[in-house]
C-alpha positions as CSV (number, residue, x, y, z in Angstrom):
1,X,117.2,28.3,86.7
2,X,116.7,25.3,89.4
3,X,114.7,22.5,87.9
4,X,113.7,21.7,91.2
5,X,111.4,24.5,92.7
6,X,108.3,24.7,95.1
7,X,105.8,27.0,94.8
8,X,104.8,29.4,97.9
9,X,101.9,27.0,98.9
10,X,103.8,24.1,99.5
11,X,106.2,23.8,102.4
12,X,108.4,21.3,101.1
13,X,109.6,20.7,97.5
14,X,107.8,18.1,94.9
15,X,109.6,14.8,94.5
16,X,110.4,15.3,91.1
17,X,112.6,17.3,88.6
18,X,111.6,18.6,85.6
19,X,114.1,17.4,82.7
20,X,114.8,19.3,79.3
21,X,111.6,21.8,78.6
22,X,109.2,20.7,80.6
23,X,106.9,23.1,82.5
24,X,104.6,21.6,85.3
25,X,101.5,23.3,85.9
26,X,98.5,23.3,88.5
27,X,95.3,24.2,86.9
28,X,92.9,27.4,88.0
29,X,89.7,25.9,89.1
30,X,87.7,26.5,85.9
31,X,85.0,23.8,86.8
32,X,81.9,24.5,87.5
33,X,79.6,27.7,87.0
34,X,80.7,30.7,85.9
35,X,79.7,34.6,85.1
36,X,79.4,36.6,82.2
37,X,80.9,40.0,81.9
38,X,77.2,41.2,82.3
39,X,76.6,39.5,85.5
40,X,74.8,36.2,83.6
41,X,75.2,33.1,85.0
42,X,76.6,30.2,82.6
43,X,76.3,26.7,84.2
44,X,79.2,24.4,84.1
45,X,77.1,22.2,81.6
46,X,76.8,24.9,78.8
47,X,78.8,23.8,75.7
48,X,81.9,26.5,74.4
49,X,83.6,26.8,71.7
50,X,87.9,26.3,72.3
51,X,88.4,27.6,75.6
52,X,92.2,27.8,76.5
53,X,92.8,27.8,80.7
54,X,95.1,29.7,83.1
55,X,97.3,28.0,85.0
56,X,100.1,28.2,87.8
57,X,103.8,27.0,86.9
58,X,104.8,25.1,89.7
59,X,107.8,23.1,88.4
60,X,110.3,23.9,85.6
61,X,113.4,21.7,83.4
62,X,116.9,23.1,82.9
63,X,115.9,24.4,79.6
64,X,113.0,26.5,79.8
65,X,113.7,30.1,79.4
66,X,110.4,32.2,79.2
67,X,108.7,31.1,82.4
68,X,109.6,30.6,86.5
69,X,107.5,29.2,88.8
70,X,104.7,31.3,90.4
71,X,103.6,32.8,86.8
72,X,100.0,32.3,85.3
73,X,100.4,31.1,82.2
74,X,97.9,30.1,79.2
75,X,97.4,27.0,77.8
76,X,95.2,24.7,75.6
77,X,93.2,22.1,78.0
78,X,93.1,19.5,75.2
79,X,97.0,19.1,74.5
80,X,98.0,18.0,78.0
81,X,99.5,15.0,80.1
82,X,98.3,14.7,83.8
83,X,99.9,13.5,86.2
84,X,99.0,13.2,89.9
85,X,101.5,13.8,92.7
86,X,100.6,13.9,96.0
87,X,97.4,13.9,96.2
88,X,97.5,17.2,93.9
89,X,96.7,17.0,90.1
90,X,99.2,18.7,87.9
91,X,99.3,19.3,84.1
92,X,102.5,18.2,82.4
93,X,103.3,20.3,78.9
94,X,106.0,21.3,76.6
95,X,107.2,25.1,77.4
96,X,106.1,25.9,73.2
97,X,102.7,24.7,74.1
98,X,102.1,27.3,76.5
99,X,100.3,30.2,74.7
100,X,101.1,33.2,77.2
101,X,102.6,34.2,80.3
102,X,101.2,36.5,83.1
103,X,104.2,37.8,85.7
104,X,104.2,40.4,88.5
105,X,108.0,41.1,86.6
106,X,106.8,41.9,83.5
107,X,104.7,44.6,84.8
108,X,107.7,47.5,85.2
109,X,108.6,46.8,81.5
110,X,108.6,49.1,78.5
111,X,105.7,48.0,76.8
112,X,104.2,45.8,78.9
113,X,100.9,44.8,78.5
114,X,101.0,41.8,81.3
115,X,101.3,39.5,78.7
116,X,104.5,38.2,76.9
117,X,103.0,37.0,73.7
């Protein structure tokens, strides 16, 4: 794997590289309101419990194995490093951290539920 990928967004690569198992990541937009499954509306001021986030790998190191970038993967919001780079805010975590991964490539798998847990 190259430690030194761009996502599909960006024309030109980030001016970093990712050492040992570090996985960049650009948050989802989770701010703000929100719906229920029933179609109620939660304001972006209503306490919850331990939420974890999805999030889009953008950046790899040489050592990560489970993950590539352009795959959603899951994470907990409170056990994270920003870091800003361009103009762009990024979220800088260990490849263990990262709770689950969501990949187009895991979808023709035996036993695939979307997910590697």
């Amino acid at each position: 794997m190259s430690a030194n990928r761009n996502d599909s967004s960006q024309n030109d690569k980030l001016p970093i590289r990712m050492l040992h198992d570090r996985v960049l990541v650009r948050q989802e937009s989770g701010e703000g309101e929100r719906r229920s499954g029933g179609g109620i509306l939660i304001p972006a001021t209503a306490a919850v419990g331990r939420r974890l986030a999805w999030a889009e790998v953008v950046a790899v190191g040489q050592n990560v194995r489970t993950v590539e970038p352009g795959d959603r993967v899951l994470f907990d919001p409170e056990d994270r490093a920003e870091v800003e780079v361009r103009g762009t805010a990024y979220v800088l975590m260990r490849e263990r951290d990262l709770h689950a991964v969501a990949a187009d490539r895991f979808e023709g798998s035996q036993d695939s539920t979307g997910l590697y847990l």
